[in-house]
Backbone as a ProteinNet text record, in pm:
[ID]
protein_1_A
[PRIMARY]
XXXXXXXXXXXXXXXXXXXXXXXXXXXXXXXXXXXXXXXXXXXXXXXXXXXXXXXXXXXXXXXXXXXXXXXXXXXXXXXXXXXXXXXXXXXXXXXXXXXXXXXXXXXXXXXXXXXXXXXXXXXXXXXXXXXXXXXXXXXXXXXXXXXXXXXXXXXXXXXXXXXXXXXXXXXXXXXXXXXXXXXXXXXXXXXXXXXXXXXXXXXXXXXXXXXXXXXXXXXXXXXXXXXXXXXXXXXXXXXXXXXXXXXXXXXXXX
[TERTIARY]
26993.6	26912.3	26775.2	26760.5	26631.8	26537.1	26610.3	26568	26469.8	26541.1	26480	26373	26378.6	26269.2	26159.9	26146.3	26064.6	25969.8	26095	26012.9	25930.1	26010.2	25906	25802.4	25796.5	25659.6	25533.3	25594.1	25539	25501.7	25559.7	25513.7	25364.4	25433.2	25303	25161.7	25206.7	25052.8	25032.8	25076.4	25008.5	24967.1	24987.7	24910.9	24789.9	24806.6	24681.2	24607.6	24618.5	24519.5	24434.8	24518	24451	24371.6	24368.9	24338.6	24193.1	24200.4	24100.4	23966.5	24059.5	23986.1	23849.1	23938.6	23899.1	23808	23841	23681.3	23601.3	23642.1	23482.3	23432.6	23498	23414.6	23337.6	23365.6	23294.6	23191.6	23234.6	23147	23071.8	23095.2	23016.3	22996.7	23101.4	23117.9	23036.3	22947.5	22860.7	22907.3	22855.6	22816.1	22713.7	22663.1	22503.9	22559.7	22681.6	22697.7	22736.6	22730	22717.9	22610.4	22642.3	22511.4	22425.4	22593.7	22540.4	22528.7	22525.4	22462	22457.1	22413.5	22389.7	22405.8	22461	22507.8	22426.4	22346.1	22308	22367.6	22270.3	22360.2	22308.2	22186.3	22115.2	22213.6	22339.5	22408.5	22382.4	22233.4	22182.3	22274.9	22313.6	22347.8	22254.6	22223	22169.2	22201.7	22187.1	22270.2	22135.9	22147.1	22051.4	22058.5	22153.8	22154.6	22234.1	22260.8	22259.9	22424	22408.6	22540.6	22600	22714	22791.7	22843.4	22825.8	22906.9	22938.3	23050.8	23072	23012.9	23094.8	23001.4	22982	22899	22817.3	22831.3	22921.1	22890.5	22835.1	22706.2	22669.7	22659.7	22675	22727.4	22609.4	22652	22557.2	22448.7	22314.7	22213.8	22158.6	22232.9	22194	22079.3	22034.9	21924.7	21924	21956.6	21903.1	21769.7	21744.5	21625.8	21608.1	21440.9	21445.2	21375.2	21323.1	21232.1	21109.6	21078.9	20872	20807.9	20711.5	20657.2	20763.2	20847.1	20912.5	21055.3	21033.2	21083.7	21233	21305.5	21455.5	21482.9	21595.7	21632.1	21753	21810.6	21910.7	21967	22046.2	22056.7	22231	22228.2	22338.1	22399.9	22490.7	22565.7	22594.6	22517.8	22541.4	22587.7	22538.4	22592.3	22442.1	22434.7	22346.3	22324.5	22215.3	22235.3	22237.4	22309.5	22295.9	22367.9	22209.8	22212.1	22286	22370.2	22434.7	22443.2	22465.9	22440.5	22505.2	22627.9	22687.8	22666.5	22594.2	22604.9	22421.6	22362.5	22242.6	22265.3	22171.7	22218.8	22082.3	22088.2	21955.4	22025.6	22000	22070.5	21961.4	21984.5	21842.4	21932.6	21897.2	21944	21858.5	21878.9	21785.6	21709.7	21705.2	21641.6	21591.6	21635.7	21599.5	21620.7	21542.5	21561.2	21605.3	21739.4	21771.2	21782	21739.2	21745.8	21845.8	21959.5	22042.3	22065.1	22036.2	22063	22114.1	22129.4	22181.2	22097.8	22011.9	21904	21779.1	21748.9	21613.7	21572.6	21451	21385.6	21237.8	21223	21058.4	21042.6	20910.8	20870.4	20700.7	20764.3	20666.4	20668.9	20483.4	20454.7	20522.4	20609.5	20618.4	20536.1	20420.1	20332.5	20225.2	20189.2	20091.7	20153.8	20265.6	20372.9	20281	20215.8	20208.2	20263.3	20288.5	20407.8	20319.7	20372.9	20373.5	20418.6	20537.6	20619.7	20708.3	20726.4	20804.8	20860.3	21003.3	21084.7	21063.4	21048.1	21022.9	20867.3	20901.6	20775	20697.8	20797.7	20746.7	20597.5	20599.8	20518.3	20467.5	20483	20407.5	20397.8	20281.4	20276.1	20317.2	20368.5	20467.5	20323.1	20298.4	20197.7	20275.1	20309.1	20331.5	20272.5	20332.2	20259.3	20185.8	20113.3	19987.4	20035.1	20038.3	20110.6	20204.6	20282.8	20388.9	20333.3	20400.7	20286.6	20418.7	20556	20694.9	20750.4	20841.6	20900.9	21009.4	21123.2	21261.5	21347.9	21410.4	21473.5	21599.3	21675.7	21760.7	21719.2	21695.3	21669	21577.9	21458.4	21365.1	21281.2	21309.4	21279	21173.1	21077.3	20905.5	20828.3	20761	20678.9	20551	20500.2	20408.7	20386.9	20370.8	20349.8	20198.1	20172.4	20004.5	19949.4	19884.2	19823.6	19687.3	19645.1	19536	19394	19299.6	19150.3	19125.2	19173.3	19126.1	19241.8	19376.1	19436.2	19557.5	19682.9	19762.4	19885.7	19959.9	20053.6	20183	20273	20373.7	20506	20576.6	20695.7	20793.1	20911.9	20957.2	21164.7	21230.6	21365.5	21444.2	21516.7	21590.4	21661.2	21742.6	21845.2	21751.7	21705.8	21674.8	21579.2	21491.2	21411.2	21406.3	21435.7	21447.4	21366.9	21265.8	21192.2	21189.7	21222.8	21307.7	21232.9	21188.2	21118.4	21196.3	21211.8	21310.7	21195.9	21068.3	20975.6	20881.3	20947.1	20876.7	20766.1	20721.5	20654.7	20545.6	20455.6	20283.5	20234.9	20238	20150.8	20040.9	19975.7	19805.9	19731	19646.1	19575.7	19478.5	19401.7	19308.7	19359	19486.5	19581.1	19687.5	19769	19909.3	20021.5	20083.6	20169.7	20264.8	20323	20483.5	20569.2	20624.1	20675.3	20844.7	20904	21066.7	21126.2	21197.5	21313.1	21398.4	21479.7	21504.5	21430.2	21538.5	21451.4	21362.1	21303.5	21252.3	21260.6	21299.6	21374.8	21258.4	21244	21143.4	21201.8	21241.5	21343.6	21253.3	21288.1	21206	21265.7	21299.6	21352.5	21239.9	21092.1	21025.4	20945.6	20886	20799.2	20704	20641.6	20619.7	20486.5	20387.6	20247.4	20174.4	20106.1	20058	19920.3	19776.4	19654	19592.1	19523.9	19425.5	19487.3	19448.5	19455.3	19582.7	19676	19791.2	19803.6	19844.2	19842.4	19985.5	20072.9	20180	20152.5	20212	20240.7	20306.3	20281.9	20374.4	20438.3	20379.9	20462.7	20603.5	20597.8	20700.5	20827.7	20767.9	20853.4	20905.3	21070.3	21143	21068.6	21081	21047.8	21097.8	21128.7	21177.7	21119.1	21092.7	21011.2	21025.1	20875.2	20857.5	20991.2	21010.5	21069.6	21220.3	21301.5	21427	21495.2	21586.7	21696.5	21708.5	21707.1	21723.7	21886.9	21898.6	22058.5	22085.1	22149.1	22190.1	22288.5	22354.5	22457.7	22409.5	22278.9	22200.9	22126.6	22162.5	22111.5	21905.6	21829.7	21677.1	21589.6	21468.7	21435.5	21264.5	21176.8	20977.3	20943.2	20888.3	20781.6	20675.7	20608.2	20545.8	20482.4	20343.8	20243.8	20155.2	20204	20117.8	19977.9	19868.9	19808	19750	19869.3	19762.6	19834.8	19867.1	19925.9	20075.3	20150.9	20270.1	20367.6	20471.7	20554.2	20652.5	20743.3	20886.8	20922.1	21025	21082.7	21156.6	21136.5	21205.7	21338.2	21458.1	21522.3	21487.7	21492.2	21505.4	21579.5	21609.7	21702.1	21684.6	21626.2	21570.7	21422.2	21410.3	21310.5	21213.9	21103.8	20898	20949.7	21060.9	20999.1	20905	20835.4	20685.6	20770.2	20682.6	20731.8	20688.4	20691.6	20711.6	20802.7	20865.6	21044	20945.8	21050.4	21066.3	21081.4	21200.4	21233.3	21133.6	20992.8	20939.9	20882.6	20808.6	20806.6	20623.3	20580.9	20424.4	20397.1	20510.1	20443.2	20498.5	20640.7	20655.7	20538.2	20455.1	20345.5	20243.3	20218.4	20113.1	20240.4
13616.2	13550.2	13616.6	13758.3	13808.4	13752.1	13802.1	13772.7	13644.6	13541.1	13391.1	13412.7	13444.5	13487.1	13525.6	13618.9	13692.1	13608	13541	13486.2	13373.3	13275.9	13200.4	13245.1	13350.9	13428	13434.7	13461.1	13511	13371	13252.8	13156.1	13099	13104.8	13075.7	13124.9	13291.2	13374.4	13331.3	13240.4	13246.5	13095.5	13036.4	12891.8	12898.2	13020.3	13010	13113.3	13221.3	13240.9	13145.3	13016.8	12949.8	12863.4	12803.5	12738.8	12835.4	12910.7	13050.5	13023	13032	13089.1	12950.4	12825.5	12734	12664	12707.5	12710.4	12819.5	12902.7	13025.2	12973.3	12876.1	12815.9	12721.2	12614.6	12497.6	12536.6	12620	12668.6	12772.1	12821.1	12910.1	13008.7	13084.7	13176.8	13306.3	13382.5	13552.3	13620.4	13727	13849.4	13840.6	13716.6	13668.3	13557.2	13496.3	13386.6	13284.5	13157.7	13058.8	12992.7	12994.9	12955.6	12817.2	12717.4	12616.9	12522.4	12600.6	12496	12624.7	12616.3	12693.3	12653.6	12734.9	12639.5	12696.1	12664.5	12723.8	12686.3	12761.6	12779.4	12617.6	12575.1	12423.6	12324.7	12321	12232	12197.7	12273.2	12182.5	12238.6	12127.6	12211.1	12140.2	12286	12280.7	12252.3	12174.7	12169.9	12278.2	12341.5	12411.9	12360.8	12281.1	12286.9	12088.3	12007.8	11899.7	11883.4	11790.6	11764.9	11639.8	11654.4	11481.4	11440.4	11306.3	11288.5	11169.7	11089.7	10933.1	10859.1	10884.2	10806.9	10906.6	10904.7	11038.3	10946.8	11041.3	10926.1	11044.6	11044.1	11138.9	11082.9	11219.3	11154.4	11099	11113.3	10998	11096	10995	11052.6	11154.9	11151	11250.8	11210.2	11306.3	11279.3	11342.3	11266.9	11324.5	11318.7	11451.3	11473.6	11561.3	11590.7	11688.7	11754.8	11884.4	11960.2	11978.9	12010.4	12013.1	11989.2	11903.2	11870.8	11876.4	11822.1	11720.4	11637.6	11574.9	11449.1	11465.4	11322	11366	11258.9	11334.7	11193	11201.9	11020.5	11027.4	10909.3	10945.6	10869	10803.3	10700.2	10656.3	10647.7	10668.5	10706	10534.6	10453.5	10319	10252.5	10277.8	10204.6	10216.3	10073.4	10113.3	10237.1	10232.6	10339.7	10237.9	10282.1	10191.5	10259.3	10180.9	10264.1	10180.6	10215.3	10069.8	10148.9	10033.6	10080.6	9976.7	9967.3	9810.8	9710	9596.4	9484.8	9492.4	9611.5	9617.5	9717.5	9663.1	9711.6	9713.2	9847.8	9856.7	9873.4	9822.4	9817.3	9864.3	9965.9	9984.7	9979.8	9929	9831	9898.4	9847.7	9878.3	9810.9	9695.7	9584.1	9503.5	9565.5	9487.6	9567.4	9496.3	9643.9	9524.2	9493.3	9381	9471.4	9404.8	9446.4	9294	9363	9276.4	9279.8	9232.7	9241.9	9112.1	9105	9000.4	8985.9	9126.5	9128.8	9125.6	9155.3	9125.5	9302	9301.9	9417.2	9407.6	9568.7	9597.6	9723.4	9697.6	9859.1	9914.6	10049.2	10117.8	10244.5	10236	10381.5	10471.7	10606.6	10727.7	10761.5	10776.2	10862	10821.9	10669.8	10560	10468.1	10451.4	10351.7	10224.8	10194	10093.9	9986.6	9906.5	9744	9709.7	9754.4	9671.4	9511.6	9508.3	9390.1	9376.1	9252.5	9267.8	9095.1	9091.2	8948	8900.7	8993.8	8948.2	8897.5	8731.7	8651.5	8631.5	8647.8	8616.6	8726.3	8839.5	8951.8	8944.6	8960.3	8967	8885.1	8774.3	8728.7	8725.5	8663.4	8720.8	8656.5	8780.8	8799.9	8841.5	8752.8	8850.3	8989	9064.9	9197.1	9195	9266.3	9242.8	9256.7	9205.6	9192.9	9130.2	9065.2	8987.6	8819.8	8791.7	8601.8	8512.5	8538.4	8479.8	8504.5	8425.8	8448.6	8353.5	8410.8	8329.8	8357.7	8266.8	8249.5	8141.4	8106.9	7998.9	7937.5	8002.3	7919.6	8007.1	7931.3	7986.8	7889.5	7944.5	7861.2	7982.3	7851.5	7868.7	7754.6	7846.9	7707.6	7685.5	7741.7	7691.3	7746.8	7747.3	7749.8	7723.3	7839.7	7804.4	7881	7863.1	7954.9	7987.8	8080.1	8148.2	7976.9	8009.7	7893.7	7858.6	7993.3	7985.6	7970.3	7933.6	7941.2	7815.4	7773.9	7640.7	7726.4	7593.6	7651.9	7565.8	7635.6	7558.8	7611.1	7484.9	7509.2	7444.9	7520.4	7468.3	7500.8	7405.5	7444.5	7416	7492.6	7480	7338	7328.3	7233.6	7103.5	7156	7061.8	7106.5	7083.3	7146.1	7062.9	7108.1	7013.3	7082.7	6990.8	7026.8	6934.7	6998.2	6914.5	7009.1	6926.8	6966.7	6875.8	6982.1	6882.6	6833.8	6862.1	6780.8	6682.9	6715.3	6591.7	6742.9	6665.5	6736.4	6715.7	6791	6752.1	6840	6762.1	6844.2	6782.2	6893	6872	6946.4	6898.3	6983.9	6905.1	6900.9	6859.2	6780	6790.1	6747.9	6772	6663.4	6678	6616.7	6709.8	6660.6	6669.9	6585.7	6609	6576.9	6697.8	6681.2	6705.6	6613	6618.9	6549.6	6591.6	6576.9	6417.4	6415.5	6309.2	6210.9	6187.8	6153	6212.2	6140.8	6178.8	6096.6	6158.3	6050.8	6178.9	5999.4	6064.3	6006.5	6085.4	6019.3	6062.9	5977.9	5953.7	5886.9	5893.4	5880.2	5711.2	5763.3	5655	5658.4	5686.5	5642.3	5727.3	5686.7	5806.6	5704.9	5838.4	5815.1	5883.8	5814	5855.2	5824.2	5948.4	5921.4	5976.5	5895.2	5898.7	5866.8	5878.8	5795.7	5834.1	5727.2	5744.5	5718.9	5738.9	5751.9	5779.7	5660.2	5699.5	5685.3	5776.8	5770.4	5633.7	5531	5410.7	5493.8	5564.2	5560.6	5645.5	5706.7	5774	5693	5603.9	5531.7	5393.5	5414.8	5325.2	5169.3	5125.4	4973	4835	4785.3	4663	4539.2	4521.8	4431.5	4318	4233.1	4107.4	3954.1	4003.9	3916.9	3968.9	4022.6	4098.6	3999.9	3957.5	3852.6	3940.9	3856.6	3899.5	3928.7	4050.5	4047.2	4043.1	3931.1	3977.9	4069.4	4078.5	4225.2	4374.6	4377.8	4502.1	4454	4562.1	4603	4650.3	4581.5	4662.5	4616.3	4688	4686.8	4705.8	4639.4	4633.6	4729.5	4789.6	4885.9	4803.3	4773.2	4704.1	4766.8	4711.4	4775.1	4700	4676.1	4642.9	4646.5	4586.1	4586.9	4684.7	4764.4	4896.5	5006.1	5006.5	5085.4	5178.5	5080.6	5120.6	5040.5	5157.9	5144.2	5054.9	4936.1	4904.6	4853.2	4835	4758	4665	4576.7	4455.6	4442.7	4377.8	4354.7	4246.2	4271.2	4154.8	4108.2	3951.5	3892.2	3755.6	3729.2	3644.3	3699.5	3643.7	3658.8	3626.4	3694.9	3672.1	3718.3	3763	3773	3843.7	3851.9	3880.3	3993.5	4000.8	4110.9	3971.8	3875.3	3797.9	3779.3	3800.1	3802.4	3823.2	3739.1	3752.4	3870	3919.6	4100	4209.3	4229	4372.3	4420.3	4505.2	4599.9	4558.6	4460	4444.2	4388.2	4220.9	4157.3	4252.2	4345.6	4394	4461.1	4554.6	4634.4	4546.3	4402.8	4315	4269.8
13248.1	13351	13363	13346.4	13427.6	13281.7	13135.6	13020.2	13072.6	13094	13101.9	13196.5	13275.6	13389.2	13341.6	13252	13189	13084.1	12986.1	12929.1	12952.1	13083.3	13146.5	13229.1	13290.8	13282.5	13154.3	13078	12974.9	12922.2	12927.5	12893.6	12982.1	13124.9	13174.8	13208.7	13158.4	13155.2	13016.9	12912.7	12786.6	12805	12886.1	12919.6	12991.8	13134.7	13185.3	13115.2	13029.3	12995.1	12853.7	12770.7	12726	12786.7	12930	13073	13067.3	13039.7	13102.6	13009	12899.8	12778.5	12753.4	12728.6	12739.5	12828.3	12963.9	13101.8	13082.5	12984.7	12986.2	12830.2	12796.3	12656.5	12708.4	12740.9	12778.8	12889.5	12977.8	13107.2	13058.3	12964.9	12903.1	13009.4	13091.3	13201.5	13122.2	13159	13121.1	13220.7	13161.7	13265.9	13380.4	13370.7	13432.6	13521	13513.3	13561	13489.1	13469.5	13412.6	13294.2	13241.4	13119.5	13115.6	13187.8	13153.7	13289.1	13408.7	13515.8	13636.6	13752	13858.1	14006.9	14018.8	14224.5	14326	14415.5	14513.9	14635	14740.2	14892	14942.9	14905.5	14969.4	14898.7	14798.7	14770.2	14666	14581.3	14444.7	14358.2	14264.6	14123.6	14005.6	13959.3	13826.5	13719.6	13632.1	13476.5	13400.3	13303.5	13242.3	13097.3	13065.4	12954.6	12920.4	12843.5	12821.1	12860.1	12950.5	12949.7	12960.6	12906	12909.2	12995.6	13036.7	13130.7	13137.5	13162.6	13185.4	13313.2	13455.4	13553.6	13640.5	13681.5	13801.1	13911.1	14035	14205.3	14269.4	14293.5	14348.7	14584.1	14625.4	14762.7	14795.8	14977.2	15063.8	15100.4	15071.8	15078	14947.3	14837.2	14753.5	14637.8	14599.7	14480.5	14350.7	14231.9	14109.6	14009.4	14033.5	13954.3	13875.6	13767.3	13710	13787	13721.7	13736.7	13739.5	13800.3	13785.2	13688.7	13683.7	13581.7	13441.4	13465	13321.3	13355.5	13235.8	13241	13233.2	13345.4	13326	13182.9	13139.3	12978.6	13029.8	13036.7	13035.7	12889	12877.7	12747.9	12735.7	12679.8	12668.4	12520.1	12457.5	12337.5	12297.9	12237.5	12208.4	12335.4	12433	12548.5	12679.5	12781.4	12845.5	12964.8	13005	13131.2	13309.1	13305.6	13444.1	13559.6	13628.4	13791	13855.2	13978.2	14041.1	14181.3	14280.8	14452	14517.2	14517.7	14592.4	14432.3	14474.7	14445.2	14335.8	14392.7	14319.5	14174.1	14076.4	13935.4	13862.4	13792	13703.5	13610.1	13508	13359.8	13252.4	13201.7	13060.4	12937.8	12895.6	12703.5	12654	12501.4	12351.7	12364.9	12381.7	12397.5	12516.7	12604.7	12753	12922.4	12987.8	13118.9	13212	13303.9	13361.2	13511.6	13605.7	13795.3	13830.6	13861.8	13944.4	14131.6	14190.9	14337.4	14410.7	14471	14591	14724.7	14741.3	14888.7	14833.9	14712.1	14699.2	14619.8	14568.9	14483.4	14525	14506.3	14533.8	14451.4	14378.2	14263.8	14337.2	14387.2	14493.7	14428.2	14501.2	14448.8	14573.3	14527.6	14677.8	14701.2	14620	14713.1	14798.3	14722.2	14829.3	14878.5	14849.6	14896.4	14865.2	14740.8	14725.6	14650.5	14671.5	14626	14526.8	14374.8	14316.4	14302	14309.7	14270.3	14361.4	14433.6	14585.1	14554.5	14575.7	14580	14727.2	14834.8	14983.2	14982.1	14965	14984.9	15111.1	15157.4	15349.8	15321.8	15300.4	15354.8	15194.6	15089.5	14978.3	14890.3	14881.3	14768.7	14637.9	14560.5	14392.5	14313.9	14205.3	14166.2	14001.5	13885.2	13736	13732.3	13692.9	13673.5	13556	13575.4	13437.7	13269.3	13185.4	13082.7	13058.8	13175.2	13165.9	13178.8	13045.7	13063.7	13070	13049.8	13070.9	13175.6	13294.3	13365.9	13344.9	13310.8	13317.8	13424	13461.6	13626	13597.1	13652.3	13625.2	13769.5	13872.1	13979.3	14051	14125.4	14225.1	14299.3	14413.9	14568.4	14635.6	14648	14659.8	14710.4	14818.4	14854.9	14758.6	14697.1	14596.5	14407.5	14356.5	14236	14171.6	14162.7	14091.4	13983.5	13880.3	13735.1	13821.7	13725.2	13763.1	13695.1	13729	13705.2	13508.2	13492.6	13327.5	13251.9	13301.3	13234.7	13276	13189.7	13160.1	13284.1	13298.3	13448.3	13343.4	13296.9	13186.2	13239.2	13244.4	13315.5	13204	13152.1	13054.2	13078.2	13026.8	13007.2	12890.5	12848.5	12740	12726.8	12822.8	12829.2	12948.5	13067.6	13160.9	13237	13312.5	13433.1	13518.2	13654.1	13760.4	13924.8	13890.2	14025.1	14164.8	14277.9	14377	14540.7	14598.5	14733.1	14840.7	14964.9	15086.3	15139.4	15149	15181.7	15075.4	14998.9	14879.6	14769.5	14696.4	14565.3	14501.2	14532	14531.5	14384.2	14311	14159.6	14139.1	14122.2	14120.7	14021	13928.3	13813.8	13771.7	13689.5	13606.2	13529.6	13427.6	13383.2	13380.2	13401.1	13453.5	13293.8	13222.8	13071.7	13088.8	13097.4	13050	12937.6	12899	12736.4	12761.3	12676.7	12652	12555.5	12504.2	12396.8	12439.1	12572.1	12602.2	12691.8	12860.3	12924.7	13038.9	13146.1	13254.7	13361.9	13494.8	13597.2	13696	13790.1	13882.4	14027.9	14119.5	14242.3	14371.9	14442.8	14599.3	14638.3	14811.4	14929.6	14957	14947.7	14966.3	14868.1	14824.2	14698.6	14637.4	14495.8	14397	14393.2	14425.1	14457.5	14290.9	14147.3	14102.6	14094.1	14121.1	14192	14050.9	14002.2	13883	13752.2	13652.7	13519.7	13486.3	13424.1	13389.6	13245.7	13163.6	12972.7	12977.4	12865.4	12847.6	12681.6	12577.1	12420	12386.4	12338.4	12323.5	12222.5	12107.2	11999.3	11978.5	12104.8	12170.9	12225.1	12317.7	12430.3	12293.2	12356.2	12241.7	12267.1	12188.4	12187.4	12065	12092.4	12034.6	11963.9	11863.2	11763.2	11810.8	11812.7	11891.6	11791.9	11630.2	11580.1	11611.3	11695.8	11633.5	11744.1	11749.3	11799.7	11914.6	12024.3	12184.4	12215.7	12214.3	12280.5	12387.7	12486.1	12592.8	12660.9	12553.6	12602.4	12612.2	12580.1	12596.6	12726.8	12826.1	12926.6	12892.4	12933.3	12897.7	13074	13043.8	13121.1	13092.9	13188.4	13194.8	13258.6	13248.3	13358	13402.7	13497.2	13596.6	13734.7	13748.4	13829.2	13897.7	14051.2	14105.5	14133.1	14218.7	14227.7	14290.2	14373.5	14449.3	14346.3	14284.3	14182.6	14174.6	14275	14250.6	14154.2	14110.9	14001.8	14008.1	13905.7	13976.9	13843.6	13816.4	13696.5	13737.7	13616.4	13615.9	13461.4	13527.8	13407.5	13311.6	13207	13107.7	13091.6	13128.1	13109.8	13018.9	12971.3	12873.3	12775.4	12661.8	12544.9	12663.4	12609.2	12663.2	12772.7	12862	12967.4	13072.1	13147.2	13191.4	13335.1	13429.7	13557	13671	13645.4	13725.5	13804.7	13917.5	14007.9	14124.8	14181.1	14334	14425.5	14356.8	14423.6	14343.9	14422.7	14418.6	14502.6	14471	14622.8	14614.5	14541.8	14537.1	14673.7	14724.2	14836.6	14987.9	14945.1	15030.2	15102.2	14981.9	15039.9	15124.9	15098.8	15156.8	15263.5
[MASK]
++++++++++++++++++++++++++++++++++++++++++++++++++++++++++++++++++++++++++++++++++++++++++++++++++++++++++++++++++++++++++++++++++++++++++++++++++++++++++++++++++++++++++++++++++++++++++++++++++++++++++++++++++++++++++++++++++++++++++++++++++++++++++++++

């Protein structure tokens, strides 16, 4: 019995001193202290030397930084670096720097506290930052939209773009283009006011050869323009026919 005693002693001083051996390797424990980080009484700890680490939660209210005059590196091993705080997320890629939030973002100087770039429109105007000539969004709600005097205001979507005001939708320019792949649907509650010269591409807009046999099982339709210059269509329901009908909104307006 005592035998066994002994040697499970002996077992477990030869575990903790590999336990030992192994935290004065990695910790790199001296005669001086620690080699490879430093604790003080204000709570800071120092790393002195590069260290790895998977996710850092540092507590409430805390700050990581470097040292005076130089730069902190943090680096990620084929993977991004990302800051996160709740629901807010800074992500840095190889290729791309993404800000995720849910309340909104602002990039300020500390020491003049001045706003660069602020999502709170109420109080700051949204202004591209200088060098940036793309802004991609999947959705953004704004009361106005405007390019600078010397330059094109281009609003474009992959798949669709859809511009929609609860008080209706006032576009205004010098020239007004609209370019698309399919179609274009223009919707109003009461009516679609267009003020100065209108140009449509015929060779664009489908159309149907004056000799080709009239089908009536095809659904078609006229574009038609009154006299004060509002829009309305008429169906075709027979060959030649003109925007002549009873139902439009021309005598309504008189």
């Amino acid at each position: 019995m005592a035998v066994c005693i002994v040697v499970l002693l002996f077992l477990l001083a030869l575990i903790n001193l590999i336990i030992t051996l192994v935290i004065w390797t990695v910790i790199r424990i001296g005669p001086n202290g620690c080699d490879s980080m430093e604790f003080h009484e204000s709570g800071l700890l120092r790393f002195k030397q590069k260290a790895d680490m998977g996710i850092v939660h540092p507590l409430h209210k805390s700050t990581v930084g470097g040292r005076k005059d130089q730069d902190l590196v943090l680096v990620g091993n084929n993977n991004p670096v990302v800051f996160q705080q709740g629901t807010t997320k800074l992500s840095v890629e190889k290729d791309k720097t993404s800000v995720v939030s849910d309340v909104g973002i602002s990039f300020t100087d500390p020491r003049t506290q001045t706003t660069f770039f602020s999502t709170d429109f109420e109080n700051h105007e949204f202004h591209l930052p200088k060098g940036v000539k793309v802004l991609s969004v999947k959705k953004a709600s704004t009361e106005r939209i405007t390019s600078s005097a010397a330059s094109d205001l281009n609003i474009r979507g992959d798949s669709k773009a859809i511009i929609r005001g609860n008080e209706g939708v006032n576009i205004m320019g010098r020239t007004v283009e609209f370019k698309m792949g399919g179609g274009i649907e223009l919707r109003a509650e009461n009516s679609i006011v267009l003020n100065g010269s209108v140009m449509f591409n015929a060779t664009r807009i489908p159309n149907s050869a004056g000799d080709v046999y009239f089908d009536e099982g095809m659904e078609r339709y006229k574009l038609c323009m009154c006299a004060d210059g509002t829009l309305f269509r008429v169906q075709v329901k027979y060959h030649n026919m003109g925007c002549q009908t009873s139902d439009n909104p021309c005598r309504k307006a008189h």
